[in-house]
C-alpha positions in Angstrom: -80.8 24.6 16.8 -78.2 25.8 14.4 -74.4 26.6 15.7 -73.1 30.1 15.0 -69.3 30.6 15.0 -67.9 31.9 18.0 -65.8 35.3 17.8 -62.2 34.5 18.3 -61.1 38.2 18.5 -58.0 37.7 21.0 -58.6 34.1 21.5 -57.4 31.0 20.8 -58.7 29.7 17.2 -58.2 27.3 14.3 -54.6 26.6 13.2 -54.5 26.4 9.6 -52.0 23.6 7.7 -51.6 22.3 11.7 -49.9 18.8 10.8 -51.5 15.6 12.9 -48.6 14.2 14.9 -51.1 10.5 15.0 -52.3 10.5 11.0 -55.2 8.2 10.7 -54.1 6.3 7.8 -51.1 4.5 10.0 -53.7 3.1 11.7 -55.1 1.1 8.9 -54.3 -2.2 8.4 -51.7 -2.5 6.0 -53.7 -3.6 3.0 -55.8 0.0 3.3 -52.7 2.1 3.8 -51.8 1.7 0.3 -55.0 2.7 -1.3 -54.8 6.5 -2.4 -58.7 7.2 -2.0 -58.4 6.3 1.3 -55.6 8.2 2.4 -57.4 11.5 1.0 -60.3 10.5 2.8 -58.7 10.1 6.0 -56.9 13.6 5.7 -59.9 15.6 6.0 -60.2 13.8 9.2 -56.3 14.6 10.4 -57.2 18.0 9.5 -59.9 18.0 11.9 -58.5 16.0 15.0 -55.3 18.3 14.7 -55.7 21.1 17.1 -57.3 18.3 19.1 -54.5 16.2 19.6 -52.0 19.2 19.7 -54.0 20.0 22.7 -54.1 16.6 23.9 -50.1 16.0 24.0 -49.4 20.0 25.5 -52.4 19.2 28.1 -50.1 19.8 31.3 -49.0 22.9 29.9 -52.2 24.3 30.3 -52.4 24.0 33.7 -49.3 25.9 34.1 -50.4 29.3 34.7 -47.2 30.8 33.2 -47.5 28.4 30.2 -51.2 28.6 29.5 -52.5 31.1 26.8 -54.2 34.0 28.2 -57.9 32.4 27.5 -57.4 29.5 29.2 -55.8 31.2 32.0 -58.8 33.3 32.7 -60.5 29.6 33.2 -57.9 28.8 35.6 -58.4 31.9 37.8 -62.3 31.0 38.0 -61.2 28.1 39.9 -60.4 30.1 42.1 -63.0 32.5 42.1 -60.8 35.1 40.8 -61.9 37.5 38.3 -58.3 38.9 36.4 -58.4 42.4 35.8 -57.6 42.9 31.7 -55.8 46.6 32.9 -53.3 44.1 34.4 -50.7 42.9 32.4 -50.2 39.5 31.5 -46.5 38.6 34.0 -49.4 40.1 36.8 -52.1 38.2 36.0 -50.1 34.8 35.8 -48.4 35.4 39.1 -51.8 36.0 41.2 -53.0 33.1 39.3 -49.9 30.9 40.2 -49.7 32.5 43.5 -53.3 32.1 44.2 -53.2 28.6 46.7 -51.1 30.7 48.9 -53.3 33.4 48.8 -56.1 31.6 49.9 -54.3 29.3 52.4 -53.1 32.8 54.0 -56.3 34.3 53.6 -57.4 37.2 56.4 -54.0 37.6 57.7 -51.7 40.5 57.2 -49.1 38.7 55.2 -51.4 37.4 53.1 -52.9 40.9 52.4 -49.6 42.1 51.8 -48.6 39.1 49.5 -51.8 39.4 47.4 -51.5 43.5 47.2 -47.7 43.4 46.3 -47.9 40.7 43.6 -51.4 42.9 42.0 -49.8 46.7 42.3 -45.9 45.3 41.9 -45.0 48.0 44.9 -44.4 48.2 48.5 -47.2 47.5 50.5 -47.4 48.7 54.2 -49.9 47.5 56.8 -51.2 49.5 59.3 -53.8 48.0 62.4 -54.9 48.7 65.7 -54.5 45.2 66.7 -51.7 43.8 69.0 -50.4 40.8 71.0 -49.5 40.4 73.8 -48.5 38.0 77.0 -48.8 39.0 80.5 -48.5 37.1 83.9 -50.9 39.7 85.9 -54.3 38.9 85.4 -56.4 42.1 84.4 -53.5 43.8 82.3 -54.2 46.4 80.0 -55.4 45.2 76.4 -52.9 45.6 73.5 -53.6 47.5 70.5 -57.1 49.7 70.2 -60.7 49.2 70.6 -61.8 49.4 67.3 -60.8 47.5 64.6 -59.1 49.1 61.5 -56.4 48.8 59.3 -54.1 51.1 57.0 -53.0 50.1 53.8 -50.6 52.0 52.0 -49.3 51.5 48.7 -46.0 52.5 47.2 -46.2 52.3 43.3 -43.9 54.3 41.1 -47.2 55.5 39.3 -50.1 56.1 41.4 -52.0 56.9 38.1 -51.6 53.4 37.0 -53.2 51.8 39.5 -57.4 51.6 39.8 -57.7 52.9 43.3 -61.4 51.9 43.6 -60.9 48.3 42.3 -58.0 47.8 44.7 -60.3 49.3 47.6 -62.5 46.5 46.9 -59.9 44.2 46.2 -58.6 45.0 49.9 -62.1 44.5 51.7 -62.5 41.1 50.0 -59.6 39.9 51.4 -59.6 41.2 55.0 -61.7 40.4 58.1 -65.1 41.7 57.6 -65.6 43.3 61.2 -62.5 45.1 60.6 -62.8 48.6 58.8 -59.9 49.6 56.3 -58.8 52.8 54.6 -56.5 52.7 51.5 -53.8 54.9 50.4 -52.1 54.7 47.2 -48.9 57.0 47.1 -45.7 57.6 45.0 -42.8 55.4 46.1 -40.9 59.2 46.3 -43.7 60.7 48.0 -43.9 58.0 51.4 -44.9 60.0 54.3 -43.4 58.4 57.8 -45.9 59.4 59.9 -49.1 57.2 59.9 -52.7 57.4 61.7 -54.8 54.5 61.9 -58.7 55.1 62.5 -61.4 53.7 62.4 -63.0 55.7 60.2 
């Protein structure tokens, strides 16, 4: 099987006249360092280890999503299970990445719907449910909240345009309860309306 060359359009590639920081020749006993043939030999080798061993010694920055380069931080999301959006920019992208234990940790609550939405739209978000809690000493009280099970989410974004209203729709039933219905609504920041309905519809 013969290897083709994989496209590097946007990615991460070879860096030409990238100096070894660990040349090959040093290690050499002492008696071969001073032998020219070999130290032309050994270059072609340095030339080849050397994004290698870059890598090697900036290892721990890769992990850092706000360090890593933008390939290698769509590897980190899929740890996660996390697909990144390319419409997003890159600040967005690193934060859900970085943020993405927490997410997770927090995950079918309504902070940690608000958390996930807030740091993927940058705006306000605003949760709206029919739940409720509450404590009673009578036995047989009245139920908080409603019968069915829905919740509101509105979004406050300085340009509603910008944002993918169908891939936040499904963004918003991945990370909620699945027996609970939900209903999105993506709004100006200018435009926020006070009064709000939850159904279940």
């Amino acid at each position: 099987m013969i290897a083709t060359a994989m496209a590097t359009a946007g990615k991460r590639g070879l860096a030409k006249n990238l100096d070894t920081p660990h040349p090959l020749v040093e290690s050499l006993p002492s008696l071969f360092q001073e032998d020219s043939f070999r130290q032309r030999f050994l270059t072609a080798f340095d030339e080849s280890l050397a994004p290698t061993s870059a890598t090697l010694d900036n290892l721990s920055w890769y992990f850092d999503p706000w360090l890593a380069p933008e390939d290698f931080l769509e590897w980190l999301a899929s740890w996660f299970g996390m697909a990144l959006d390319e419409s997003w920019s890159a600040d967005r992208r690193r934060a859900l990445v970085a943020n993405a234990f927490d997410f997770y940790r927090m995950r079918g609550t309504a902070s940690g719907l608000k958390a996930q939405l807030e740091t993927l739209t940058g705006g306000r978000v605003e949760l709206h449910e029919t739940g409720g809690v509450i404590t009673s000493t009578t036995a047989g009280s009245q139920l908080p909240g409603s019968p069915n099970f829905a919740v509101l989410v509105r979004v406050a974004v300085d340009d509603p345009a910008s944002i993918n209203l169908k891939r936040l729709d499904q963004l918003v039933a991945e990370a909620k309860p699945a027996h609970v219905t939900h209903k999105v609504e993506l709004v100006k920041r200018s435009e926020v309306k006070d009064a709000v309905e939850v159904t279940s519809g």
